[in-house]
C-alpha positions as CSV (number, residue, x, y, z in Angstrom):
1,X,18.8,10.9,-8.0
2,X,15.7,11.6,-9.8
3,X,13.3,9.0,-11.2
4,X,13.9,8.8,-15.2
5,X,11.3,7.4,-17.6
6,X,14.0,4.8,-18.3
7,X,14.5,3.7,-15.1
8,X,11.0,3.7,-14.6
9,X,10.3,1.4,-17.2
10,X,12.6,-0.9,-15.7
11,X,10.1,-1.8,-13.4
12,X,7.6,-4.7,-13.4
13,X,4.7,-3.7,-15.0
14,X,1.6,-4.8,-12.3
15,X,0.9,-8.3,-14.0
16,X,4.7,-9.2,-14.2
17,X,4.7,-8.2,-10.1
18,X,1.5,-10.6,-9.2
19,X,3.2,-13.8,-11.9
20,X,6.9,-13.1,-10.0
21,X,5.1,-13.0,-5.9
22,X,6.0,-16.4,-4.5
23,X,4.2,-15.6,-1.4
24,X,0.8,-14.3,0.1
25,X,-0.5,-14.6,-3.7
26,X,-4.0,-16.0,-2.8
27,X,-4.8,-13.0,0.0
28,X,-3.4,-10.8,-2.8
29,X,-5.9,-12.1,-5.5
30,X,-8.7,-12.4,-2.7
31,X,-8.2,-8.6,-2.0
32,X,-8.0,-8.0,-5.6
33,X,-11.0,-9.2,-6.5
34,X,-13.0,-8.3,-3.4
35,X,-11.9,-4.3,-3.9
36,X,-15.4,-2.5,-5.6
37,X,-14.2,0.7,-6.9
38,X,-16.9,3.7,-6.1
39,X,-18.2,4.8,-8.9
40,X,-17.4,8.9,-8.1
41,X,-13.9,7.1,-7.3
42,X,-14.1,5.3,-11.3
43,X,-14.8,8.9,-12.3
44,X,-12.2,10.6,-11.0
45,X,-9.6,8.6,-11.9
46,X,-10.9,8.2,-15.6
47,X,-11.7,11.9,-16.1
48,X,-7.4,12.7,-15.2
49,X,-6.5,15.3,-18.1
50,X,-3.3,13.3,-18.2
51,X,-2.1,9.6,-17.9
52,X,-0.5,9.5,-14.5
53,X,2.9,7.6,-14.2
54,X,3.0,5.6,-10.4
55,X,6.5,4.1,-9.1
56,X,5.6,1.0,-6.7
57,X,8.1,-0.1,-4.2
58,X,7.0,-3.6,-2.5
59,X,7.3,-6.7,-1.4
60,X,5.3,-9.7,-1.6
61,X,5.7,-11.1,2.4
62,X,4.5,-7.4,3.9
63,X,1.1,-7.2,5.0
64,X,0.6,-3.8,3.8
65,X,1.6,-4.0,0.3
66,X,-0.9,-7.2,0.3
67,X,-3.5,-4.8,1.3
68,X,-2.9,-1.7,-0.7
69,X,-1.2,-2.8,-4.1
70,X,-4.6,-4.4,-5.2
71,X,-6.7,-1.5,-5.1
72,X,-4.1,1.1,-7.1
73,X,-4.1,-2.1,-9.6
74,X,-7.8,-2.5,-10.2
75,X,-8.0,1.7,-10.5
76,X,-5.5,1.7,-12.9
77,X,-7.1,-1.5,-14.5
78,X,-10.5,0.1,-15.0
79,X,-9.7,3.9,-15.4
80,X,-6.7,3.2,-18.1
81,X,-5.3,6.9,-16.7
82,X,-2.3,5.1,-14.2
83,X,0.6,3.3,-15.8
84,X,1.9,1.2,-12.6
85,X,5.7,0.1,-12.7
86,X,6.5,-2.2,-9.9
87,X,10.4,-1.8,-8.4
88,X,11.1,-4.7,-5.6
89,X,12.5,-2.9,-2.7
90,X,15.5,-5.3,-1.3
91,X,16.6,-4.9,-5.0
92,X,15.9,-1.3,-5.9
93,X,17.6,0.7,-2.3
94,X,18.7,3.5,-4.9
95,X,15.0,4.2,-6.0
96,X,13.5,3.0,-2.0
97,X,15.8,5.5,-0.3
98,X,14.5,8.4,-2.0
99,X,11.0,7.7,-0.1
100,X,12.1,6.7,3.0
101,X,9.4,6.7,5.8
102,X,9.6,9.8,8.1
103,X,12.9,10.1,6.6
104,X,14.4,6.9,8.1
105,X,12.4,3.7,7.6
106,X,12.1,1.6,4.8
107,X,8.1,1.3,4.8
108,X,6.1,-0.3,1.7
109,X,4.7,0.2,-0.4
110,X,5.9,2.8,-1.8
111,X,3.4,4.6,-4.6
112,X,4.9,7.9,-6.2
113,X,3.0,10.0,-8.3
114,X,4.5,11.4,-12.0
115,X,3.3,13.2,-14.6
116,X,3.9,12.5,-18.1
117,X,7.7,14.6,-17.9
118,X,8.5,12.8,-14.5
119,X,7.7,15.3,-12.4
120,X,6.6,14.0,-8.9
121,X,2.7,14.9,-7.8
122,X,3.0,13.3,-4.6
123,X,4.0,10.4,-2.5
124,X,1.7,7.7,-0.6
125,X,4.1,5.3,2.1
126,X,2.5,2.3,3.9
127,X,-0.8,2.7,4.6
128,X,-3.1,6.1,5.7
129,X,-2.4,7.5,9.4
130,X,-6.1,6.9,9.7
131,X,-5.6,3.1,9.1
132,X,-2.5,3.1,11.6
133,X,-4.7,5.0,14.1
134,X,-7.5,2.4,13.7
135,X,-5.2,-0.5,14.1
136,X,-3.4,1.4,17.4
137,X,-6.3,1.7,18.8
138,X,-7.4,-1.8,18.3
139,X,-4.5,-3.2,19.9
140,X,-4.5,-1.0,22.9
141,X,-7.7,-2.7,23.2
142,X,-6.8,-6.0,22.7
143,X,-3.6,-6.0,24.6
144,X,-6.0,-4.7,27.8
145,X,-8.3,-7.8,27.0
146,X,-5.6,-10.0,27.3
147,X,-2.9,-9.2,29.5
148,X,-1.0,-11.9,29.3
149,X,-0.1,-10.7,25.6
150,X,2.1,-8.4,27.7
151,X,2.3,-4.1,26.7
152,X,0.6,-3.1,23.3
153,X,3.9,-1.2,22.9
154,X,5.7,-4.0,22.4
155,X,6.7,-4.6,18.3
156,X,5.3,-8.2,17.2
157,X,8.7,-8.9,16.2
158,X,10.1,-8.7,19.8
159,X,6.8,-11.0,21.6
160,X,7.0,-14.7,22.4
161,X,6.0,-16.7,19.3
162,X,3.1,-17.9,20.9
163,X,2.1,-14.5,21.9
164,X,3.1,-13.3,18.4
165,X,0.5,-16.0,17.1
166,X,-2.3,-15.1,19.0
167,X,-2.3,-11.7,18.3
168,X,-1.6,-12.1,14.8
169,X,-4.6,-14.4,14.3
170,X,-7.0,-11.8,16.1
171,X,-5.4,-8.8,14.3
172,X,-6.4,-10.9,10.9
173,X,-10.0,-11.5,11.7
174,X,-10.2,-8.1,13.1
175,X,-8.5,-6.3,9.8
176,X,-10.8,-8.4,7.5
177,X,-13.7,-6.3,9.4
178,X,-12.5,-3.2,8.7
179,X,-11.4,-3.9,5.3
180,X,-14.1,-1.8,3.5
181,X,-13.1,1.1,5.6
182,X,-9.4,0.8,5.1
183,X,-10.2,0.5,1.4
184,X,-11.5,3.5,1.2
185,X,-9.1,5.6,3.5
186,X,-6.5,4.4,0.8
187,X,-8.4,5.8,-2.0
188,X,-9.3,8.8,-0.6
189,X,-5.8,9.4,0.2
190,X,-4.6,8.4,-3.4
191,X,-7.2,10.6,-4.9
192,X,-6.1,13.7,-2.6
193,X,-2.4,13.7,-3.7
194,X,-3.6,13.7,-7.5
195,X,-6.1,16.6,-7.4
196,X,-4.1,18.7,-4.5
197,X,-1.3,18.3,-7.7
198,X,-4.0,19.4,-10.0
199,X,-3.8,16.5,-12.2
């Protein structure tokens, strides 16, 4: 089913997202405010030949929509070239599973590219592989530092809650480090789907 301007303007536009979050709303606004846009980033995104329509599927308890939504809100904020529509993925499965991760996961958030006759210019899922290779990485490490964590292979979800705990505690502190750096990857990756489509 393709994405319609009517159904797209069904969604929440990026203010009506952040007043309806009921969790995670301070680390959302902290990111938020934190994010500096580069000013050859500003540039870019404010010299578009056309307004670019983006689709947002997310969720206000995932860690990566926390991180990423912010910074495609303050680009469209200061550029005025993105019109952001916000869908809620556990009530939207007709518009998430059109962008299913590798085909078979669910991953947000979601941010799909338009132009102004809804044609798609690309697609960005989750996070860059160059932030998922960073955070690998760092857990390999981490789990090697602390063995009794058990493998780095394990998914959170499946460790003791204790476990769980610790590692989600380090992984915190270790993720606000890197934040500039994962900033970046994600706008770097935003900005290569718009001008590989030519926008």
């Amino acid at each position: 089913m393709a994405i319609t301007e009517e159904r797209f303007q069904q969604g929440l536009t990026y203010d009506g997202w952040k007043a309806q979050m009921t969790r995670n709303q301070e680390r959302f606004l902290s990111n938020e405010t934190k994010f500096q846009v580069d000013s050859a980033d500003l540039a870019f995104f404010k010299n578009l030949p056309q307004p670019v329509n983006v689709l947002v599927v997310a969720e206000d308890w995932c860690g990566d929509v926390i991180d990423n939504l912010p910074i495609l809100g303050r680009l469209a904020a200061e550029s005025g070239n993105l019109n952001v529509r916000v869908f809620l993925r556990d009530q939207n499965l007709d518009i998430m599973d059109q962008y299913l991760n590798k085909g078979e996961f669910r991953s947000i958030p979601v941010f799909a590219f338009f132009d102004g006759q809804f044609h798609e210019l690309g697609r960005f899922i989750e996070r860059p592989d160059s932030v998922t290779k960073r955070r690998g990485e760092w857990r390999k490490e981490y789990s090697a530092q602390h063995p009794e964590l058990g493998s780095s292979d394990t998914p959170i979800s499946q460790m003791p809650e204790e476990a769980r705990t610790q590692l989600m505690q380090a992984m915190s502190e270790w993720r606000d480090q890197y934040k500039g750096a994962d900033n970046q990857d994600v706008v770097r990756s935003l900005r290569a789907i718009l001008e590989s489509a030519g926008s």
